[in-house]
Every structure is written in C-alpha cells, then in structure tokens.
C-alpha positions in Angstrom: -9.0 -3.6 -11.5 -10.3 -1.1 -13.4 -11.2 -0.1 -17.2 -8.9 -0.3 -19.8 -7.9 -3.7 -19.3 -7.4 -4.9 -22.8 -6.7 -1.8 -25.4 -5.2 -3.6 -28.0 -1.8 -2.3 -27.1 -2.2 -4.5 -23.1 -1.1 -8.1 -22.7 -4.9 -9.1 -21.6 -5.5 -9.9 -25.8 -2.2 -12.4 -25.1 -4.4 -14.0 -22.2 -7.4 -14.0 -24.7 -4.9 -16.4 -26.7 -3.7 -18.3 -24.1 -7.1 -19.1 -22.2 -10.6 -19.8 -24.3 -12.7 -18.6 -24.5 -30.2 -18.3 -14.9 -32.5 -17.5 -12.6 -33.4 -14.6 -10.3 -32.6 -14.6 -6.7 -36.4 -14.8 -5.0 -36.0 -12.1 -2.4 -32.5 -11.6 -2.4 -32.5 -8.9 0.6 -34.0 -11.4 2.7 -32.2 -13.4 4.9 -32.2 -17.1 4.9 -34.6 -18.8 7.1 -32.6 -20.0 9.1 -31.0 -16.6 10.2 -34.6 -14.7 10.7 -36.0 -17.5 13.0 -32.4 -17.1 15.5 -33.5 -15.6 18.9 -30.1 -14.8 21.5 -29.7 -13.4 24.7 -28.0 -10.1 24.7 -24.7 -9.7 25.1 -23.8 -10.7 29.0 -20.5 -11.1 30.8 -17.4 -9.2 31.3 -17.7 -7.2 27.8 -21.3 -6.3 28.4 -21.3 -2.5 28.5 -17.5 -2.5 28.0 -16.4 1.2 26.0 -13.0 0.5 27.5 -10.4 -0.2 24.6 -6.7 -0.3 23.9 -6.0 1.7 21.1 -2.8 2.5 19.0 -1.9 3.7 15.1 0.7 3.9 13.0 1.8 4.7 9.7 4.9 3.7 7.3 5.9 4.3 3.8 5.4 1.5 1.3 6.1 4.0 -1.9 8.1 1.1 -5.1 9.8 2.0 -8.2 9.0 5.9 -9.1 10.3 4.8 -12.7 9.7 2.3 -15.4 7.5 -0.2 -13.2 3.8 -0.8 -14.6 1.3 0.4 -12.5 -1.0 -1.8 -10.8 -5.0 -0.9 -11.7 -5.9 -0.1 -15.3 -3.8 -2.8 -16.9 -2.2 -0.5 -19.6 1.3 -1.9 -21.0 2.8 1.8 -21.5 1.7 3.0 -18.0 4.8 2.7 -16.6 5.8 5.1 -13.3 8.0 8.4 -14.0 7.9 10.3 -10.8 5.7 10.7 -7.7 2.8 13.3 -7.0 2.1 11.6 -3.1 4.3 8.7 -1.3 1.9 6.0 -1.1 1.7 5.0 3.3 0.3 1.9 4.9 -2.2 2.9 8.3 -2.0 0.2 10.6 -4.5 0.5 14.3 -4.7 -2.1 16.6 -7.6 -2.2 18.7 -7.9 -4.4 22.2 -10.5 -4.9 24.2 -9.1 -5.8 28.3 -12.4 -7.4 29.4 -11.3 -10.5 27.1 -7.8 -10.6 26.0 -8.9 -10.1 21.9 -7.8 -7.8 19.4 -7.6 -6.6 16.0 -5.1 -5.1 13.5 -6.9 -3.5 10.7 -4.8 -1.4 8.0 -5.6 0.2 5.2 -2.8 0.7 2.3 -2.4 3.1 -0.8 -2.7 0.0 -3.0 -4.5 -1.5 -6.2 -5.5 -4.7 -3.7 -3.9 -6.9 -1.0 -2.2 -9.3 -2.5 -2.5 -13.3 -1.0 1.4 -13.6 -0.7 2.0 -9.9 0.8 -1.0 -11.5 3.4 1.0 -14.4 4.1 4.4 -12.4 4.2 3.5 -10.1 6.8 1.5 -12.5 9.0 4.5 -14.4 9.3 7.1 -11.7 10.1 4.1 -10.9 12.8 4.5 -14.2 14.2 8.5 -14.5 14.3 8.2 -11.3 16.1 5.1 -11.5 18.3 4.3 -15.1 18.6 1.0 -16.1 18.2 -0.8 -12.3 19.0 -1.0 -11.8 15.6 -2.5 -14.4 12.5 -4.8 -14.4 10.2 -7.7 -14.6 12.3 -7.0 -11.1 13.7 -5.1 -9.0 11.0 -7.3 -7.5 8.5 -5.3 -5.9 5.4 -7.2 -3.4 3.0 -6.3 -1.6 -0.1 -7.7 1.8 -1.0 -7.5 0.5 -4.8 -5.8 3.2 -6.2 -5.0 2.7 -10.0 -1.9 5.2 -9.6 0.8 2.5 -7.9 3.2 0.4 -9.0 2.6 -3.0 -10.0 4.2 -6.2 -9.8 3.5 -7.3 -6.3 0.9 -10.5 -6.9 2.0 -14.0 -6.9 -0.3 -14.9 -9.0 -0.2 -14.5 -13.3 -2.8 -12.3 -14.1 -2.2 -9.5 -12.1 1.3 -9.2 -13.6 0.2 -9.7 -17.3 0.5 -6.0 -17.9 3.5 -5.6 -15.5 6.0 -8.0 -17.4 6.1 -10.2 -14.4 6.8 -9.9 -10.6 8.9 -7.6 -9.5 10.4 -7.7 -5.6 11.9 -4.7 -5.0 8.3 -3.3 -5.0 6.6 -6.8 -3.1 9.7 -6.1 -0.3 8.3 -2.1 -0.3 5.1 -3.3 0.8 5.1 -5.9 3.0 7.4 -4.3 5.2 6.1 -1.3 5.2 2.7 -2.9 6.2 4.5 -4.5 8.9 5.9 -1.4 9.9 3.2 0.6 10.6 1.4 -2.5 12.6 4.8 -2.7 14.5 4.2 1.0 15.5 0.6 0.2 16.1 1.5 -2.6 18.5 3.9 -0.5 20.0 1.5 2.7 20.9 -1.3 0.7 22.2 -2.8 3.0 25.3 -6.3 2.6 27.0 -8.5 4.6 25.2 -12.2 4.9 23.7 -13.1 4.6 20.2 -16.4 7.1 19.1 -18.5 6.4 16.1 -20.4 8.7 13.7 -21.9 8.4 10.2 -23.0 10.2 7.8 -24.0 10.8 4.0 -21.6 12.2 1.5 -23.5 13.5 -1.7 -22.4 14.4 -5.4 -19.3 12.4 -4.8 -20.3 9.4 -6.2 -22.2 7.8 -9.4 -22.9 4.2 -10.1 -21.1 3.4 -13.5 -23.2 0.7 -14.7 -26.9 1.8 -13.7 -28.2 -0.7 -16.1 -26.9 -3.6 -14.2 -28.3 -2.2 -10.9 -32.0 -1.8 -12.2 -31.8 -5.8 -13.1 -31.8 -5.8 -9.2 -35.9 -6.3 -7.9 -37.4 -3.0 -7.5 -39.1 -3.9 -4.4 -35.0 -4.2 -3.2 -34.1 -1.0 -4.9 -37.0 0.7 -3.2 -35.2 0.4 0.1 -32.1 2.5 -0.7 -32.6 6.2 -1.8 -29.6 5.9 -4.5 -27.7 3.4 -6.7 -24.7 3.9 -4.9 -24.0 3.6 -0.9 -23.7 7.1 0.4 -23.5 7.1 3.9 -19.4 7.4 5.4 -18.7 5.4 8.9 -15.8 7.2 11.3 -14.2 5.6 13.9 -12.3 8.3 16.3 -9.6 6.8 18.4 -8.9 8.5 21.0 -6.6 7.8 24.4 -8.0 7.7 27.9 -5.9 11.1 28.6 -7.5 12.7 25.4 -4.8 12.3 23.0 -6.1 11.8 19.8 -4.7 8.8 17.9 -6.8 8.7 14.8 -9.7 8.0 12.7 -10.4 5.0 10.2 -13.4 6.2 7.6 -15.1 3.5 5.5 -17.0 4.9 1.8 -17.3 3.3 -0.8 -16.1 5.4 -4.2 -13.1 4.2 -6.4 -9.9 5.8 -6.2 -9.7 6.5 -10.0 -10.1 10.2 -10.2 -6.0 10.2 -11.5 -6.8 8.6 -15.1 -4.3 6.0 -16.9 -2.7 8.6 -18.8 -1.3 9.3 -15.5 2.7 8.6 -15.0 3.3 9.8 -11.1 2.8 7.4 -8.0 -0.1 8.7 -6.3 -2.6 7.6 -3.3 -5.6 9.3 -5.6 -8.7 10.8 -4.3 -8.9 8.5 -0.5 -4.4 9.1 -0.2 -4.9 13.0 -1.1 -7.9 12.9 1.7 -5.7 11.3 4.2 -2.7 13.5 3.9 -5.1 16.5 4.6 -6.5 15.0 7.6 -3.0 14.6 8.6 -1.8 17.9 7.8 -4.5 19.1 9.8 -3.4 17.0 12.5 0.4 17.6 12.3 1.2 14.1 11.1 4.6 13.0 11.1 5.6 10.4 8.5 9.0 9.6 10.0 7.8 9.6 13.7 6.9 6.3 15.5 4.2 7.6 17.1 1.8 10.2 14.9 -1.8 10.6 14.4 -2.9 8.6 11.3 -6.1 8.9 9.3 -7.2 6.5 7.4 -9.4 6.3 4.1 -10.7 3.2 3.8 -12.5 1.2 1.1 -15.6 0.0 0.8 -17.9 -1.9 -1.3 -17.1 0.1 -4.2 -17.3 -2.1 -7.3 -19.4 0.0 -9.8 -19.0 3.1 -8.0 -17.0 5.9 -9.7 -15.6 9.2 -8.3 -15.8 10.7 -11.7 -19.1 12.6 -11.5 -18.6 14.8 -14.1 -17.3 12.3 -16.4 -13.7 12.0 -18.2 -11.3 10.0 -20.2 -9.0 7.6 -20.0 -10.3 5.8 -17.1 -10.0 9.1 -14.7 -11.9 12.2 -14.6 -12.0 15.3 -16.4 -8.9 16.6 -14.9 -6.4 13.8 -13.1 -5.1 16.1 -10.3 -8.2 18.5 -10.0 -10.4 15.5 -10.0 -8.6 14.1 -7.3 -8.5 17.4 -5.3 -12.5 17.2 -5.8 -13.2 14.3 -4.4 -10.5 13.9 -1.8 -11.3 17.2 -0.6 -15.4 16.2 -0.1 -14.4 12.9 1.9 -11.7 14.8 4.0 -15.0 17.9 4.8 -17.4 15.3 5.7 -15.1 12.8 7.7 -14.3 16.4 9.8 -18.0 16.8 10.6 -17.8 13.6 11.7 -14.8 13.5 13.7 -15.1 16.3 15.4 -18.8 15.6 16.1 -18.3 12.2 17.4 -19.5 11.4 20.8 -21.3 7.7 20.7 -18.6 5.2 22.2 -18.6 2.1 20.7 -20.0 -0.9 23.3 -19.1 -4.7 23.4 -16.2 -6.6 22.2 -13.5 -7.1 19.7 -13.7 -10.7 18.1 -13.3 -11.8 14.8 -13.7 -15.5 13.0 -11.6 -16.5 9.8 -12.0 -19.2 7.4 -10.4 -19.9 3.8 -13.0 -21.0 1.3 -12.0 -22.9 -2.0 -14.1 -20.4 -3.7 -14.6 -22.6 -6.8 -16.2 -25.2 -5.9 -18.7 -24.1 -2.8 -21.7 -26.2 -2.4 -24.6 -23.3 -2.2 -27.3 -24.1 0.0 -31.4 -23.4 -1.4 -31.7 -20.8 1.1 -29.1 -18.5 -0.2 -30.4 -18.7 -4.0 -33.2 -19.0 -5.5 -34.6 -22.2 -3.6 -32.3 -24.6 -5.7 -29.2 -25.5 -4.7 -26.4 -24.4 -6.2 -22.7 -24.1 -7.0 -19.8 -22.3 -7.9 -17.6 -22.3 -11.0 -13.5 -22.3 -11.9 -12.5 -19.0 -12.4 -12.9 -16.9 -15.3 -13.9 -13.9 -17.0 -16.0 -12.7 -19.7 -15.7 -10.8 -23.0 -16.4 -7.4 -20.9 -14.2 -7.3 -18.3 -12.0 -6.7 -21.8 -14.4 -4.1 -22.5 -13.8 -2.0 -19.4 -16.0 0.0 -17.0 -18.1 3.0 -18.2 -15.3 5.6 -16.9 -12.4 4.1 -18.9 -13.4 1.9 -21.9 -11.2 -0.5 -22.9 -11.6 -3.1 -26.1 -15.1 -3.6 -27.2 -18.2 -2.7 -25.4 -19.7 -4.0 -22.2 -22.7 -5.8 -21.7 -21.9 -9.3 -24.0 -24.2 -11.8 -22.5 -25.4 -14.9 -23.6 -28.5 -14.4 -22.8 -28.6 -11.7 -25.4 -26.5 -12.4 -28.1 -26.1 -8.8 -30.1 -22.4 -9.7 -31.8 -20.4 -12.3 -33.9 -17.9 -12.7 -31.3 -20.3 -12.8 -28.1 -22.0 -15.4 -30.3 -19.2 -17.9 -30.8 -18.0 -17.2 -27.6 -21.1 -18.1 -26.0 -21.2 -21.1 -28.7 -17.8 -22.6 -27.8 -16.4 -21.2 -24.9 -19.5 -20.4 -22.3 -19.2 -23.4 -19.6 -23.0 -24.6 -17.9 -21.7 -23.4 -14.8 -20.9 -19.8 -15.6 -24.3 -18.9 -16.8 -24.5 -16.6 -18.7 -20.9 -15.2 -19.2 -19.0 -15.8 -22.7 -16.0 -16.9 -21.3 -12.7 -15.5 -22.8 -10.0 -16.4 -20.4 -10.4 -19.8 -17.3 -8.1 -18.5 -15.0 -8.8 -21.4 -13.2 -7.6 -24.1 -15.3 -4.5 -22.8 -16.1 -1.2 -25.1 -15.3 0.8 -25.5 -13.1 -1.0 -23.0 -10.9 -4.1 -20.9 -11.4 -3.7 -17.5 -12.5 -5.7 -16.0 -9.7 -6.2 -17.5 -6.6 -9.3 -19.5 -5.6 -8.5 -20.4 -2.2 -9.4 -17.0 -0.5 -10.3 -16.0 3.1 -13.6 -14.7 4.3 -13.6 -12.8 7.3 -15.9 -11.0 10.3 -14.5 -9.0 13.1 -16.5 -7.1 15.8 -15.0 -4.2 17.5 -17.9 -3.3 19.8 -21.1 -3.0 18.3 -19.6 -2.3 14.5 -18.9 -5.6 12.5 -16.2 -5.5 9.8 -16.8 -8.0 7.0 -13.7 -8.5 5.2 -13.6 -9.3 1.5 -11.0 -10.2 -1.5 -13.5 -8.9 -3.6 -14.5 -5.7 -5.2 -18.6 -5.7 -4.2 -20.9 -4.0 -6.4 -23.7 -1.7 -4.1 -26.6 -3.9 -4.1 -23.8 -7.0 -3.4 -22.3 -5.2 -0.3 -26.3 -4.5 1.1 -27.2 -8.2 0.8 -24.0 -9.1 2.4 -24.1 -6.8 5.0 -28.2 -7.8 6.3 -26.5 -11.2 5.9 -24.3 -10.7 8.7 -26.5 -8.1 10.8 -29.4 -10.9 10.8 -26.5 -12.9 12.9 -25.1 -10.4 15.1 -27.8 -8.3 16.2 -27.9 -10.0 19.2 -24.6 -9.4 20.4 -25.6 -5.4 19.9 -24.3 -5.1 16.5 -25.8 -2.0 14.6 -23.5 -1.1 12.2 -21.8 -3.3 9.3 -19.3 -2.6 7.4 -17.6 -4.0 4.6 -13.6 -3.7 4.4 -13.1 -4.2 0.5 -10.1 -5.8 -1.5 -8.8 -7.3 1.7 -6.5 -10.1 2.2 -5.9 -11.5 -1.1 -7.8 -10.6 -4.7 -10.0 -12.3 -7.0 -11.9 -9.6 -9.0 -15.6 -8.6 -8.5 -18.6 -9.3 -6.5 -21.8 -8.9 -8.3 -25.3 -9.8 -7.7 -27.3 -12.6 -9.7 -29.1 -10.0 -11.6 -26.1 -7.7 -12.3 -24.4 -11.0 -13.6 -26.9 -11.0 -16.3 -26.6 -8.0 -17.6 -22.6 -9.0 -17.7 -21.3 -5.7 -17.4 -17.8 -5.1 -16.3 -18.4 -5.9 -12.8 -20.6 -9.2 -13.7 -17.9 -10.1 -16.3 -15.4 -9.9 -13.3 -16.9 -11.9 -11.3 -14.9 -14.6 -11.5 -16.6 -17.7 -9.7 -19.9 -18.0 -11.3 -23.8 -16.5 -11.0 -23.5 -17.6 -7.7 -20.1 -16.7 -5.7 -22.2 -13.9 -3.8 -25.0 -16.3 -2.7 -21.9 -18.6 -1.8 -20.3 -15.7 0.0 -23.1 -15.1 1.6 -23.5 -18.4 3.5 -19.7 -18.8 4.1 -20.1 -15.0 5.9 -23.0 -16.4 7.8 -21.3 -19.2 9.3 -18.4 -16.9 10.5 -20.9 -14.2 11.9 -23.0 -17.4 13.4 -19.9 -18.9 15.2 -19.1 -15.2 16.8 -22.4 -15.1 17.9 -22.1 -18.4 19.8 -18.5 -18.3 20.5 -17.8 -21.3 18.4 -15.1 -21.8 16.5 -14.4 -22.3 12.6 -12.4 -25.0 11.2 -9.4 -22.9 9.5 -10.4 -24.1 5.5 -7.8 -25.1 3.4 -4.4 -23.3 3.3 -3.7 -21.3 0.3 -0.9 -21.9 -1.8 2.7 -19.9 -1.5 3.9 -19.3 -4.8 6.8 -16.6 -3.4 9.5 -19.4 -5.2 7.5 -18.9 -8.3 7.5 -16.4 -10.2 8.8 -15.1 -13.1 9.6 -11.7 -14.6 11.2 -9.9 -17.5 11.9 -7.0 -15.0 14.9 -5.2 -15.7 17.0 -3.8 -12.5 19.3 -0.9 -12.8 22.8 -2.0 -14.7 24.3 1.1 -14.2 23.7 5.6 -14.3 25.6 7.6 -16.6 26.2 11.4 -17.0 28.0 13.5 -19.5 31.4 14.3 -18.1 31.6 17.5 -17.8 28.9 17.3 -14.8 27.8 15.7 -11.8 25.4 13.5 -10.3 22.8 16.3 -8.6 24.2 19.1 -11.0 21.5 21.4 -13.0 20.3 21.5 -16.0 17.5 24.1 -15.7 17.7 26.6 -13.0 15.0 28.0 -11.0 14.1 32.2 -12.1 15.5 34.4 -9.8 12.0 35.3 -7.9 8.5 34.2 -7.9 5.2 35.1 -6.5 2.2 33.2 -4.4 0.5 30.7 -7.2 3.4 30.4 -9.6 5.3 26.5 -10.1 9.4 26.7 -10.1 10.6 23.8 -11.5 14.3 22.8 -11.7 16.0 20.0 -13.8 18.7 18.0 -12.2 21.2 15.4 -13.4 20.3 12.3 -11.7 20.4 8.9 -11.1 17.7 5.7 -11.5 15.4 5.9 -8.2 15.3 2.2 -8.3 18.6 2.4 -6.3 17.4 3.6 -3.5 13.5 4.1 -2.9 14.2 6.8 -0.2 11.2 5.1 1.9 10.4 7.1 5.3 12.8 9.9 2.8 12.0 12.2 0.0 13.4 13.1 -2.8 13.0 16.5 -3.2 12.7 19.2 -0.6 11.6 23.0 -0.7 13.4 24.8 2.2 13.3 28.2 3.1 16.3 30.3 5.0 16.1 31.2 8.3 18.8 33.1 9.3 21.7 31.2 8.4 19.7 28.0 7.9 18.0 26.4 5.6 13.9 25.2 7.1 12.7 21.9 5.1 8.8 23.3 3.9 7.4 20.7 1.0 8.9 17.2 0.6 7.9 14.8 -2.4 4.4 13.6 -0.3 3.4 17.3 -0.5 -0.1 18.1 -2.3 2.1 20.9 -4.0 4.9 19.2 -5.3 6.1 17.0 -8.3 9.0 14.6 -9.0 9.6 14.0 -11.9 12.0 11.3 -13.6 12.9 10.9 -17.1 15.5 8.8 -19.2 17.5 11.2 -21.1 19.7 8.6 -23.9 23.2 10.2 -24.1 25.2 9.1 -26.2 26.6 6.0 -26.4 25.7 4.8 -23.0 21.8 5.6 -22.9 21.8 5.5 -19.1 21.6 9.1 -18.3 18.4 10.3 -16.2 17.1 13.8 -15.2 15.0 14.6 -12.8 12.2 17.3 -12.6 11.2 18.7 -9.1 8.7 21.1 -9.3 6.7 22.9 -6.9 3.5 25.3 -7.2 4.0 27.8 -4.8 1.0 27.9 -2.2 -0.7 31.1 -1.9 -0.2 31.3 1.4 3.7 30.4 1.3 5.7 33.0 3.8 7.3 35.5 1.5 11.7 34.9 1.7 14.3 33.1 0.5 14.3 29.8 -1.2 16.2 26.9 -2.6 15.1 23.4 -4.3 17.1 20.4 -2.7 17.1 16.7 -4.8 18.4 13.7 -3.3 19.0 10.8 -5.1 21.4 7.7 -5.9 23.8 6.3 -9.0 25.0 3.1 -9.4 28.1 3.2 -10.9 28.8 0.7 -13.5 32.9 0.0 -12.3 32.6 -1.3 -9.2 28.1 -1.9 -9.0 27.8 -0.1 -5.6 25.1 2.9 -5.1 26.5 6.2 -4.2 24.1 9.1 -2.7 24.1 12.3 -4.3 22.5 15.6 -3.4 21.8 18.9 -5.9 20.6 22.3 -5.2 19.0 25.1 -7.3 20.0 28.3 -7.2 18.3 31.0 -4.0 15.4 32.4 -5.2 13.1 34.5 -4.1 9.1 34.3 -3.1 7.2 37.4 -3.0 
C-alpha cells in the first residue's frame, strides 16, 4: 500500500481509535556461517544439462466494479472507481520440466497484492479440477501492485478499512479470472525452451526514502552502483517449433505513476507496458491461446516511478506519467527479448512452507550475533504519514529513538511494545479480536526453473532487503547452477513491508510498515534459507501451520445495484451528446450515452465501448475499452425523484495514425430494472462521423 493512507478524510484515523497506539545488523550482506561453509556437488542426474521445457501462457480478464467501489492501494475514502482507462488481465505460464515430472504456475495480476483467501480460492478450484498437479507448493501468484484497482477483495480488516468492507462481486472477478488464465496455461503447455537475458533500465526509477537506505553500512552500499535495483530479468518462452509464447520480466518500480486523484481502473505503468508488448505481438484477450507478456514485480518497496516528482501519490501527469514509464520498461524488455539467446539449464522445483510470522525464533547468525524474535503485528505513526511521492497525515520518519514531536513522544511513552524496537506503535493489527486484521500466518516460498530461483514474498521489500534476501538464497543454490535470483513481490497473501534493521530505525514509511518487528527480514531470511537448503538436498519441508479461511467472515456496508432509471422519453443506450460530424488524426470524440450501473454485468473477456470503422457495408471493431486510446467513463446523473439514472462517457483520442473513413462509437451496457430485478443488455450508437 501506498501513500496517503490516513488523510484525515480515510478510515485509517478510525483504526488509530480502535488499536493503540536496537542494534545494527553486523555484516548484514553476509551470509550466515553456516551457508558460506556448504560445499555440493553440481547438479547430476537426469536434469543435468536439461534446456528441454514444457511451456504454455495464458491470459484472462479479472477487471471489478468500474463504479463506486474503493480502489485498493492509496487508501483514500473518496477514491472510488468511475470508469476504466485499461481492463486489468491476470498472466498465468506454466512451466514443466520432462526430465522429472515438476512444474510451476507463476502469474502475475493487475492487482494492489495477492490476497491469502484469493490464494486459497484458486488453489482449490485447481485441485477439484486437476487433482493434486497443482497446490501451494507449485503455484506462485503475484501482484503488479497497481494503486488504480478496485478494492474490496481481502479477507482480512485492514485492507478493507478504506473500502467499507468486502465486496464479492470483485473477490469472484479475480479469482476466477486467475484461474482462468492458468486453465489456459495448463491447457497450451508444448515442449519448448525458455531464454534468459538481463539488463539495466535507467532514469526510470528513484528510491523515495534515500535517508533510510544510507542507515544501511556503507561498505554494503558500496557494492551496488545505485539506491535502487536497476537491472530487468526476461524470460522468453518460446515452443520447440518456434512459436513464441511469451515473456515474464521482473523490475522492481511501483506501479503508482496514475496518482489517487485518479477515478478510472487501470493496470498503471507495468499493465500499460504489457498491453504494448501485446499489441506488438497481436495479443488476443478473448482467445485461449495468445502470446502474453507479463510485467512482473519486484522488490519494489521504496522504489517510485515518479522521477520527476508529482502529487497526490502519482506523478506529474497520471496518464503521461504512466506512458513514461511503461513505455521505458516495454523498450528495454524488447532489447531483451528479441536479444535473448542463453537457454536456461537444470530443473524446475520449488519448496513451500507457511511461517507464523509473529512469533519466529531468529537464530544469532541471521542478526546481529544475539538471538532474536519477531513481534505481533503493527504499524507505526508513519505508515500514516505516507511515502515521499504521496504524503498522507503527518510526516515520516517518527522514531523512538529520536523523539522530535508531542505525539511520537507519548506514543513511544505508552504505546511502543519492547519487541517493536523502535516503532511508536499506533495500530496492533495483531491483537485484534476475533481475528487479526492482517494475516500473520504467511507462506514463504523458492522455486527453481533451471538455473534462475524465484523467491516468493507477501511482502513489499525495500532494495537493500530484496539484496540480502536474494545472496541468502544464492549462498544455497549455487550449487545446483543457480545464477540468477529473483524476487517475485506481493505474492501469495499480504502483510505490508519488508525493511532492513537499519531502514527500521529511521522508521520511514516502509520501516513503519513493517509489520513484525526489527527483525521479520532477518527471520525471513532464515525461513528462505531453509527452503533454498531443502531444494538443494531434495529434502522436504514440513507444510507450517495452515492459515486461517475467513471467506464466511466478512462484513461490508457495500451497496449492490437496487435498480437503473432513465427519463421517459429515452432509452437505455440512447444519446445525450453526439459525436461532431468529422474529426482529424490527434483530436478525442467523446459521446454521452444513457446508461445503466456496470455493476450488472462486468463485461469480463467484453468491453464496453467499441470504436469501429465501416468497411463496405460493415462495421470493423478498431479500439475496445482496454485500448491505450480510449476512456469509459461512468457517472451518476440524480434525476428526479428516483436518483438512479447513470450516463456514460466513451471517449476516444483519435491516433495519428488512425486510417482516414467512416466512424461510429458503439456502448454496451446493462439495467436492472426495478419491476421484476432481472438485468437486461442494452446497446447505443453515436452518430457516423468522419476521420480525416
């Protein structure tokens, strides 16, 4: 979650009411002892050598509510959704190696985070459909953490503060859709390779707490060139005929270039990247089998897109911000795609393990030589404060070990628990009854697919965090021909932050976020290396304890749809502002319909709008509602005496390359009538015009 999360006018000051309120890490790049001093054998056996895969992708639509649901990321009470700007899609690949029966489903979804019960939800319509191929030992769910979707899909409290409660319309959206696009995965599995290639991507990110990173040791910092991870990892999937399947890129930036002021559904800087690797590729959204690229997240915790700064959480510009950045990760993962030629060697094999994340015993060798533990959840006085590219109530940086404010002060005084260091602690998620308000049963995860390792977090890791992890887990695997390491972010379930010892000082946003204590990375760290040590020695893991299912537990004030109205003397789909008569290259038509709540029918694999163009005596489909160049736009429009009228806005900036003809704008949409309850389809049309 990002900035902004407690302006006076968000439910996080209600939380404030309803909750409460070290030492340096002594060579904290190093890793413990006991991992340095391991000598194995390289990698023998049937795998050894192997660049023979099974490869398959696929992609589905898991777009909620385009009107009046919160949206899931800044935590601002008014943001609700009014329209959509891109369909948000999940990208499922499944990856199999032959030479030992394992594989993989890894997807990465146009969402805030992964939550634990949309985990659960699809790993079990997995199993009632493919037995036991698929669990949670071999399915690896990430979000791309974009601020611009709607909310309302966590089982657990906090996460639906802002939202006014759980909402399942948009929980259903997702988990099937998910499940979908593995289903299509599953399906168009073909022997194939997979190719690898890296490479840095400058001027597209900034670390937005530098203060916090210099607490990490300087002879540490001295090994990285920047503050924030630059380098992008490309996987190229490709079948053994030379059909090419599709790419999954890992960089860490956050996908909060589209600020908090904005109101349409939108995949932000790593969805708008995506769609124009697709449209490169000819991706087909409806078709069950496509070529899918995938954006995937990183370690970003305290790494902003917003180079040039901006307000209200985004950057300068929401949609030209976006356009930056997605643009720079779609030219440099094209370098790298096209230029890949290394085939990845070895394996796929993975090791899972839940870890009650508040109460881990730390061994001496993962902290500063003394053991340690791990705290109850909670969070400090500047996660209210927000990150430095949306600020939020307060400022950042209240610490007790430098008290510089009255409320930091009795904070630190009454609230501040031995165990949290030295975070004033405003809310315990933790204690909270009858169930926590985030989860603290959370799964830890490490997956091989020849010699990359995928380390798979609930977490949002700061830079330095995601490093230390990552040697962590090299230090293990090295032997099996592991090179690369690569962390998936927000996967599986979400808990908040990741931050060093040294960045949790300086509680910062991130540090204030980090829910478990001074110590949850050191405590991540040793859980990881267990995982990567059993791979290594292909031993296995006891399962940890099973987390709760809270999907008979929620509550909402959510409102569904009661009924649509119009004025009589029109239809459902009728207009209320035309299109001009003609228009040239550049210019935006934009048409207002009469039209009906798109909570009746989310139009998933669908669109809303389409631009078509006559041919002849038909009518050509050339821009739907996922279309960088379109906009749709719903508002409530109170007419008297029902207040259930809606209009919708369809607009569409003409490209500049757009073939010169004949045009029309088409809206689809739904009403529910309030006589008899049932949904009814409806379809509008602007008048022809013309594009010169």
């Amino acid at each position: 979650m990002q900035a902004c999360l407690a302006r006076p006018s968000c439910l996080w000051v209600l939380a404030l009411v309803l909750g409460a309120c070290g030492a340096e890490v002594a060579e904290p790049g190093r890793a413990p002892p006991s991992m340095a001093s391991v000598e194995q054998p390289a990698l023998t056996g049937p795998c050894a050598g192997n660049t023979s895969f099974q490869v398959g992708a696929g992609i589905y639509d898991i777009t909620g509510p385009a009107a009046e649901l919160g949206m899931m990321g800044y935590a601002m009470l008014e943001q609700k959704t009014a329209g959509i700007h891109q369909r948000l899609r999940s990208r499922a690949f499944v990856i199999a190696s032959p030479c030992n029966g394992k594989r993989v489903a890894f997807v990465s979804a146009d969402a805030g985070f992964v939550g634990q019960g949309v985990k659960q939800q699809v790993v079990e319509r997995l199993k009632a459909t493919y037995g036991s191929t698929y669990s949670d030992d071999n399915v690896v769910l990430s979000a791309t953490h974009t601020h611009s979707g709607p909310g309302g899909f966590s089982h657990y409290a906090l996460y639906n503060l802002t939202i006014l409660g759980y909402d399942k319309q948009n929980f259903e959206a997702i988990v099937d859709g998910i499940y979908q696009s593995i289903v299509r995965a599953h399906g168009n599995l073909t022997a194939g390779t997979v190719r690898i290639a890296s490479g840095d991507l400058l001027n597209t990110s900034i670390n937005r707490s530098p203060e916090a990173y210099l607490r990490n040791p300087s002879t540490e910092r001295g090994q990285f060139g920047q503050d924030t991870d630059k380098q992008m990892t490309l996987l190229r999937l490709q079948s053994s005929t030379g059909q090419e399947v599709g790419l999954i890129n890992w960089f860490a930036v956050h996908a909060t270039s589209m600020g908090n002021d904005n109101l349409l559904i939108s995949g932000d800087n790593k969805g708008y990247a995506s769609y124009l690797f697709e449209k490169l590729k000819g991706t087909n959204y409806t078709a069950a089998k496509t070529f899918v690229a995938a954006f995937a997240q990183s370690n970003e915790g305290d790494v902003t897109p917003n180079i040039y700064g901006g307000t209200n959480g985004g950057g300068a510009n929401d949609f030209e911000s976006t356009e930056l950045s997605g643009r720079k990760q779609y030219d440099l993962a094209r370098a790298l795609y096209d230029g890949a030629a290394a085939s990845l060697t070895g394996a796929v094999d993975y090791r899972h393990a839940y870890v009650k994340m508040d109460e881990v015993q730390v061994a001496p060798a993962y902290t500063d030589g003394v053991a340690r533990t791990t705290c109850e959840a909670a969070i400090g006085i500047s996660m209210l404060a927000g990150a430095e590219d949306g600020p939020g109530y307060g400022s950042e940086g209240a610490t007790c070990e430098d008290i510089h404010d009255l409320w930091s002060a009795i904070s630190c005084a009454v609230t501040t628990t031995p165990c949290q260091g030295e975070k004033p602690v405003v809310l315990e998620m933790g204690t909270m009854q009858p169930y926590p308000w985030t989860p603290e049963v959370l799964p830890l995860q490490v997956v091989t697919v020849g010699n990359v390792a995928l380390v798979a977090v609930p977490f949002e890791m700061t830079t330095m965090a995601g490093r230390r992890l990552r040697k962590t887990v090299q230090a293990q695997l090295a032997s099996l021909g592991v090179d690369t390491v690569v962390i998936a972010g927000l996967s599986n379930a979400y808990a908040g932050y990741l931050a060093t010892r040294e960045e949790y000082a300086k509680q910062d946003y991130e540090g204030a976020s980090t829910h478990f204590g001074p110590w949850q990375l050191a405590a991540v760290q040793q859980e990881a290396d267990k995982l990567a040590a059993a791979l290594r020695n292909g031993a296995s893991v006891p399962a940890g304890p099973t987390p709760r299912d809270l999907r008979n537990d929620q509550t909402t004030v959510q409102t569904g749809v009661v009924f649509d109205d119009k004025l009589l003397s029109v239809s459902f789909g009728s207009v209320v502002t035309n299109a001009l008569a003609s228009y040239t290259r550049g210019a935006t038509v934009s048409v207002k319909f009469w039209g009906g709540h798109p909570k009746n029918n989310l139009r998933r694999q669908g669109s809303f709008l389409q631009v078509q163009r006559k041919s002849g005596t038909s009518w050509v489909t050339v821009a739907n509602d996922w279309d960088w160049e379109t906009k749709y736009r719903w508002e409530r429009n109170n007419c008297v005496p029902t207040f259930a009228c809606s209009h919708v806005t369809v607009e569409w900036k003409i490209p500049t390359d757009a073939v010169p003809g004949t045009y029309r704008i088409r809206h689809d949409g739904d009403w529910k009538s309030g006589w008899d309850g049932l949904i009814r389809a409806y379809t509008g049309y602007s008048r022809e015009f013309t594009v010169n």
